[in-house]
C-alpha positions in Angstrom: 30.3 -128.5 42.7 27.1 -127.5 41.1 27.5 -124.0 38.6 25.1 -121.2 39.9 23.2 -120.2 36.5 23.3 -116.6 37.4 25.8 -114.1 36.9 25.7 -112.4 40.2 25.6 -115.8 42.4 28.7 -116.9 39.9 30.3 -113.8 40.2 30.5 -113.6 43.9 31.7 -117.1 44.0 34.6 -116.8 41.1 35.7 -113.4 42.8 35.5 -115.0 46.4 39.0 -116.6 46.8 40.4 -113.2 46.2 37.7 -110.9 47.2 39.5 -109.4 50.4 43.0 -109.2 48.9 41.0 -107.7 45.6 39.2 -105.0 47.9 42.6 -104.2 50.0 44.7 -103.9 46.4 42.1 -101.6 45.4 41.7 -99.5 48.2 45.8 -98.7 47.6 45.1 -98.1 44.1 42.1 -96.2 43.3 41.1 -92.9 45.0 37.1 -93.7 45.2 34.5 -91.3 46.2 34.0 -91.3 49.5 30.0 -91.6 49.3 30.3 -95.5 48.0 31.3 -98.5 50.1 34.5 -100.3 48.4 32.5 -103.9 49.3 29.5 -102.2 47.0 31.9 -102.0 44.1 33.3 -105.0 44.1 29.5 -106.6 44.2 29.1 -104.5 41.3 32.1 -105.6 39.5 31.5 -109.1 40.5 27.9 -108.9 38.6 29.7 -108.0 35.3 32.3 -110.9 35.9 29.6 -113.0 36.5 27.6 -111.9 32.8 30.6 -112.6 31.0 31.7 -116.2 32.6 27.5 -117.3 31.8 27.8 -116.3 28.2 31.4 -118.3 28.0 29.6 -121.8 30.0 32.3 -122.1 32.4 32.5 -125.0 33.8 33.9 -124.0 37.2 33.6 -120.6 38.6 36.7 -119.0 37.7 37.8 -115.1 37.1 41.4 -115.5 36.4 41.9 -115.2 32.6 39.8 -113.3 30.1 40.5 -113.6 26.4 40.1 -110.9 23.8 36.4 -112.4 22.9 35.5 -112.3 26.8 36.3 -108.9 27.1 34.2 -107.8 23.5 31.4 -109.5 25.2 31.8 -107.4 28.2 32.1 -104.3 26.1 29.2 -105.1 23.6 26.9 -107.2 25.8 27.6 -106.9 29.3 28.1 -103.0 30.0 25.5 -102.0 27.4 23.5 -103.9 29.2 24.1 -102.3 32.4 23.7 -99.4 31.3 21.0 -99.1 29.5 19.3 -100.1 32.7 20.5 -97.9 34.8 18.2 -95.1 36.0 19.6 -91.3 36.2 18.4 -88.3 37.9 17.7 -86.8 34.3 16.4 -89.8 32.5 18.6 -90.7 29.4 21.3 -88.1 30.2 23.2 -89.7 27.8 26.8 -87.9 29.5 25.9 -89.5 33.2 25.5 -92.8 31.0 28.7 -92.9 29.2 30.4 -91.9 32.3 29.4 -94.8 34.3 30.3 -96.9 31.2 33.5 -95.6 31.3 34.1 -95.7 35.0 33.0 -99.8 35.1 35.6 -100.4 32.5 38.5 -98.6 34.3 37.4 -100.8 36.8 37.6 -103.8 35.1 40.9 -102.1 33.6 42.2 -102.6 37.4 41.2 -105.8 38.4 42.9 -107.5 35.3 46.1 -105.4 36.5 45.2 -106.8 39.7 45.5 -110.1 38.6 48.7 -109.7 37.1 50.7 -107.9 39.4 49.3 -110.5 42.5 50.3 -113.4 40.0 46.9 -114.7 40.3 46.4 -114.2 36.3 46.5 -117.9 34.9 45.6 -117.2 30.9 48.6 -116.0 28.5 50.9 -112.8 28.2 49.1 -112.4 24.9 45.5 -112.6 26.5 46.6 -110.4 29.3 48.2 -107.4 27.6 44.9 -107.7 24.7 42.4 -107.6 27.6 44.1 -104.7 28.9 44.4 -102.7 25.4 40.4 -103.5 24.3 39.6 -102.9 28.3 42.0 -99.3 28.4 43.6 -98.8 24.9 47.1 -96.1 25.4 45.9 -93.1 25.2 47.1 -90.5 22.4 48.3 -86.8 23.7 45.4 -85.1 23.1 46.8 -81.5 22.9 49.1 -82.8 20.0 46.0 -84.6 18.1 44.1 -81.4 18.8 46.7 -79.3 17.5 47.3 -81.0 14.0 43.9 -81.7 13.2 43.1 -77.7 13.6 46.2 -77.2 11.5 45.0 -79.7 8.9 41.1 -78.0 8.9 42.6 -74.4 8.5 44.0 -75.7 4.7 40.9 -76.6 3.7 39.4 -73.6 1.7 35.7 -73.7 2.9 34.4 -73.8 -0.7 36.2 -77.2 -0.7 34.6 -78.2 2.6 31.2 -77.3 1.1 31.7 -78.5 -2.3 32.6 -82.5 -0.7 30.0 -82.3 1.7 27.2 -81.8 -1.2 28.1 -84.6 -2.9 28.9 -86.9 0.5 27.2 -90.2 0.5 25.6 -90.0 4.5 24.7 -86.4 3.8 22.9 -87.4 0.4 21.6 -90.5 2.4 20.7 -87.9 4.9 18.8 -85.7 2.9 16.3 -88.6 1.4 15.4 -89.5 4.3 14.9 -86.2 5.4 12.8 -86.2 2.4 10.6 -89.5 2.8 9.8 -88.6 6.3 8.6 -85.3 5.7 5.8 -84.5 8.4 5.7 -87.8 9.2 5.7 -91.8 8.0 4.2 -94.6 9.3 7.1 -97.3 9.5 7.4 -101.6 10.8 7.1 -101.9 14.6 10.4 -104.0 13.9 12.1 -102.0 12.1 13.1 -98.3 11.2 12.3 -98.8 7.3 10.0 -101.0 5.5 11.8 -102.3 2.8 9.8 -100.3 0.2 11.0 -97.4 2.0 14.5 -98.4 1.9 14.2 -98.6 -2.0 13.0 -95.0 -2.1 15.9 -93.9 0.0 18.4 -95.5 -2.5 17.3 -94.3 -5.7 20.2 -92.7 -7.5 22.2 -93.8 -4.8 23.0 -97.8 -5.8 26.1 -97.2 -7.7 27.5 -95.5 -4.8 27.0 -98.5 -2.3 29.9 -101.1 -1.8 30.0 -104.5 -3.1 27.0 -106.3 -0.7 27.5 -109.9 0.2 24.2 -111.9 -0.8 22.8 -109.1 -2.3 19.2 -109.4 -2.3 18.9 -107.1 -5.5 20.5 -109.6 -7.3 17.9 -112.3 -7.2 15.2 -109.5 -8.0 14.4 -109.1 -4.5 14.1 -105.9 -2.0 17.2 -105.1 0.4 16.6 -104.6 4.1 18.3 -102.2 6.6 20.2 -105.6 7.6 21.6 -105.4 4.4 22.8 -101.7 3.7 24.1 -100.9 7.3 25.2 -97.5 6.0 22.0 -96.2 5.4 20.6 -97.9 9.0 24.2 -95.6 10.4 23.0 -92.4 9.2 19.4 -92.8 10.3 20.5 -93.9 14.0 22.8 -90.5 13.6 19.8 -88.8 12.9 17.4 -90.1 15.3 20.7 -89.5 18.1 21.2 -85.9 16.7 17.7 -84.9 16.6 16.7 -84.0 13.3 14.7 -86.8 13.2 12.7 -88.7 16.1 10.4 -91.7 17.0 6.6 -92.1 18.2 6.4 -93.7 21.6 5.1 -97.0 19.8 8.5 -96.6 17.5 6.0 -96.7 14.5 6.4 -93.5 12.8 9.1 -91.5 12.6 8.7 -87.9 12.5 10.7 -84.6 12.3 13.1 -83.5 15.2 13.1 -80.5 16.6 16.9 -79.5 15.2 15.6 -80.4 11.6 15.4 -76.4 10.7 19.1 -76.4 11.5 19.6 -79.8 9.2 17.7 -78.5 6.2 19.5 -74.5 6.5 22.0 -73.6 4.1 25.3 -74.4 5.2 27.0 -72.0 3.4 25.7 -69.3 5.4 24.5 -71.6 8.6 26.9 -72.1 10.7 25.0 -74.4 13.1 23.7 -76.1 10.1 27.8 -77.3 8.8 28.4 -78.2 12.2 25.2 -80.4 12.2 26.6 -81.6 9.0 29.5 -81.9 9.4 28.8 -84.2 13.0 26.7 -86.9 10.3 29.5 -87.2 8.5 32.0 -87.6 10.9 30.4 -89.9 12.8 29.6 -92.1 9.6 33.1 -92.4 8.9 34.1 -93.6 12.4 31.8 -95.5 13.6 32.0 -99.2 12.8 28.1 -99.9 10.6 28.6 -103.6 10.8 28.6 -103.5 14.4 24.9 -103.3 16.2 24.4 -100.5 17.5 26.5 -98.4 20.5 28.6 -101.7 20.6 32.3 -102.4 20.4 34.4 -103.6 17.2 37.8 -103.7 16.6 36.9 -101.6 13.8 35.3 -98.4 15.8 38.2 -99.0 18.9 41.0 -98.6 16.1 39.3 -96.1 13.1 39.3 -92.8 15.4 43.3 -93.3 15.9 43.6 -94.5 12.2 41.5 -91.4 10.5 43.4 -89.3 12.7 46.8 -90.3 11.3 45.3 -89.9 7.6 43.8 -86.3 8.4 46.8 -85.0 9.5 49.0 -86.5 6.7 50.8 -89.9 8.2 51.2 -92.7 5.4 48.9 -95.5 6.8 48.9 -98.8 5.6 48.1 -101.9 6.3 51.8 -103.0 7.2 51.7 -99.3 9.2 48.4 -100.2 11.2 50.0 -103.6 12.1 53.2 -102.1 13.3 51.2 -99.3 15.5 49.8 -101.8 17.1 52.3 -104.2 17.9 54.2 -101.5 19.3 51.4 -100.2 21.7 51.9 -102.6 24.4 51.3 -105.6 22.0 48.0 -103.8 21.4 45.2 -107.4 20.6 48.1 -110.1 20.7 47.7 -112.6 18.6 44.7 -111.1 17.4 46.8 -108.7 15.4 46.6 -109.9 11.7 42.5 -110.4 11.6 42.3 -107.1 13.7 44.1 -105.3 11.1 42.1 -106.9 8.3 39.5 -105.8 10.1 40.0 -102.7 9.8 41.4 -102.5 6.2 38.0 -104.1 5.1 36.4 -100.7 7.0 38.9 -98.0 4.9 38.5 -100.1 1.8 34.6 -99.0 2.2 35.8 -95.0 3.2 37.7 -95.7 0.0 34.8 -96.2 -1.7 32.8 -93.8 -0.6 35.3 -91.3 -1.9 35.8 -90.3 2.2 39.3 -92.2 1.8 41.6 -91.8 -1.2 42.9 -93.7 -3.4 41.2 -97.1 -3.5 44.0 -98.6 -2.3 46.7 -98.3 0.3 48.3 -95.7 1.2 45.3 -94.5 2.3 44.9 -90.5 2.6 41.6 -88.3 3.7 40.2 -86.2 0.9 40.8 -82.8 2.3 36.9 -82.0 2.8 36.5 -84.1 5.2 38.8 -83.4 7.2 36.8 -80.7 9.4 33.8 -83.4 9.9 36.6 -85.4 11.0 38.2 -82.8 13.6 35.3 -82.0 15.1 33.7 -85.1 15.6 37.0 -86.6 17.5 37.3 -83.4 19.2 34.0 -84.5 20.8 35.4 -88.4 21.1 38.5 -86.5 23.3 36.6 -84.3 25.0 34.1 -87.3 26.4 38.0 -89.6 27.3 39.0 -86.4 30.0 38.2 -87.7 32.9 40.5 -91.1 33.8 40.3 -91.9 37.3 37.8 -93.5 39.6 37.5 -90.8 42.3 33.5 -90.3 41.1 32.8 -94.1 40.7 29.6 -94.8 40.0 29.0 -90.9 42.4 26.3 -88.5 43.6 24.8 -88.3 40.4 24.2 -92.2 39.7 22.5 -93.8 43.0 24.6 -97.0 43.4 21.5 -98.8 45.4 19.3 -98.2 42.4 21.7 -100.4 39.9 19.2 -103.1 40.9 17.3 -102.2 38.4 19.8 -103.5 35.8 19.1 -107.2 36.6 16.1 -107.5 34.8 18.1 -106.4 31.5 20.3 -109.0 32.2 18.0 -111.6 32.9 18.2 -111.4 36.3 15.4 -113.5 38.3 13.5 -111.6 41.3 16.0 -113.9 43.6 18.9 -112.3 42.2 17.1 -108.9 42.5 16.6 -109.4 45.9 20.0 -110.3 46.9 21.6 -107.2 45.4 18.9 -105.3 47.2 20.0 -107.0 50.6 23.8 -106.0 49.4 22.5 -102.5 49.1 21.0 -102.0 52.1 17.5 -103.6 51.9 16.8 -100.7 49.4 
């Protein structure tokens, strides 16, 4: 049997053995909105299978184990992917985007359990119960997170709060490139910062950066974005944020219109600490060595793990590895390099003064706390909604996902055959 190069013929055909006991299991499982066809989902579904068997080269067309680096290319490839091609009734509303993120991995979070409880899952226990945990990790109780984290941010004095934050390395990061920008700066077509630029944004700063592997500076030679991803995370947090902004061409940046609010005195500016204080938090967990919007092990597990610090649990290396092997054998044999993983990330908090001391047990200096609270308030309040009775609903037009072929690398075949699937639209 010959291997259809694309993901949508190879997704249909490794789904097809399956396909009518997959729809009728769903159909008892989920409660779907009533405005998309069940068989539309699944040819929806099968499309992602189908991106995620191309990158691995299968040999045959089969969707009946997924291991953990499967299902981090579904995550950081696939789904972004999709996404980012999908067309909204506000263009770029950025919640409508993160909700049909969400809602494709629930689904994908079902078919696996699908697999499984049919006994038509042929990879290991290990691979099973780590494709469910990256796919749908166990949730925390919210209302208990919520509760400690606002009793941990009322013991912070606010002269504290203000005192850490004017000496934080994003915020002072932040601030020169605030600076260099000014009214405006002409940057590379390729890349945020020239590295000239770069060097102007680090002066004063280079004893504060962590130990850089290959450092260009050491040969007598100019670092790139590429090779100080913390300053590249703070400017992507300011571009997102908008204190800062691009030029159609992506050529020049310029100021954003919430840059009054950035460069207001926090001390009297409410708006302006909570602006602040959302750089911050955001710096510290968010994963920098990971491209952009994309999924690590390091920026599944920090938000659980800074949690635990801010709210005074001992963490540990040992205490991260036992967490997870106790949450549904959370990453399998995965376990030992996830957890180094993430001790390499709090080793850098560590150094950044954000985590203290430089070594284990780690523990949050008590100024950042707040940045922390609010920003995983804002991670909880975008995890609410769990079920799949909006799939993919009124306010994303299922006929249009077409259009996310040709992000994929679709050809105008495939394109036409999803049309044909959707109704000729």
């Amino acid at each position: 049997m010959s291997i259809p190069t694309d993901p949508v013929q190879l997704g249909a055909l490794a789904l097809a053995p399956f396909r009518t006991d997959l729809m009728t299991w769903l159909e008892e499982h989920i409660d779907l909105d009533p405005e998309i066809e069940l068989d539309t989902m699944v040819d929806v579904l099968a499309g992602t299978v189908g991106a995620v068997l191309a990158e691995r080269a299968v040999q045959e067309p089969v969707a009946t184990a997924f291991a953990a680096d499967d299902i981090i290319v579904l995550r950081s490839q696939v789904l972004p992917t999709v996404v980012a091609s999908t067309p909204t009734p506000d263009d770029g509303d950025d919640e409508l985007l993160i909700g049909l993120e969400h809602d494709l991995l629930l689904l994908w979070s079902y078919f696996i359990a699908f697999l499984g409880e049919t006994q038509r899952w042929t990879g290991s226990e290990a691979d099973f119960t780590t494709a469910l945990a990256l796919l749908e990790p166990d949730e925390q109780d919210d209302a208990d997170m919520r509760e400690a984290l606002a009793t941990a941010v009322e013991e912070v004095p606010r002269q504290d709060e203000l005192a850490t934050l004017a000496s934080a390395f994003p915020l002072l990061v932040a601030d020169a490139l605030v600076r260099l920008v000014g009214t405006g700066l002409d940057v590379p077509d390729d890349e945020f910062l020239s590295p000239e630029q770069l060097a102007t944004v680090l002066e004063g700063l280079e004893d504060r950066l962590p130990a850089i592997e290959d450092d260009p500076a050491a040969e007598g030679e100019l670092r790139t974005l590429e090779d100080v991803p913390w300053v590249h995370q703070v400017l992507e947090a300011l571009l997102d944020l908008e204190v800062l902004e691009e030029n159609d061409e992506q050529t020049r940046l310029l100021p954003g219109p919430d840059l009054p609010v950035f460069t207001a005195d926090p001390a009297q500016d409410e708006d302006c600490l909570d602006l602040r204080r959302e750089i911050v938090g955001r710096f510290i967990l968010e994963d920098p060595h990971a491209p952009s919007g994309a999924f690590s092990i390091a920026s599944a597990l920090l938000p659980g793990a800074i949690a635990a610090a801010a709210t005074g649990s001992q963490l540990t290396a040992d205490v991260l590895a036992t967490t997870l092997s106790e949450s549904a054998a959370v990453l399998g044999d995965m376990s030992s390099v996830n957890v180094s993983e993430l001790a390499d990330r709090l080793e850098e908090l560590a150094h950044f003064g954000i985590l203290t001391p430089r070594q284990e047990p780690w523990s949050i200096a008590p100024g950042y706390i707040p940045a922390v609270a609010l920003t995983l308030g804002d991670l909880m309040d975008g995890d609410e909604d769990e079920d799949l009775d909006g799939l993919l609903g009124e306010d994303i037009d299922i006929t249009e996902l077409a259009s996310m072929l040709t992000g994929m690398d679709f050809g105008e075949q495939e394109q036409e055959q999803l049309r044909k699937l959707l109704g000729g639209q």
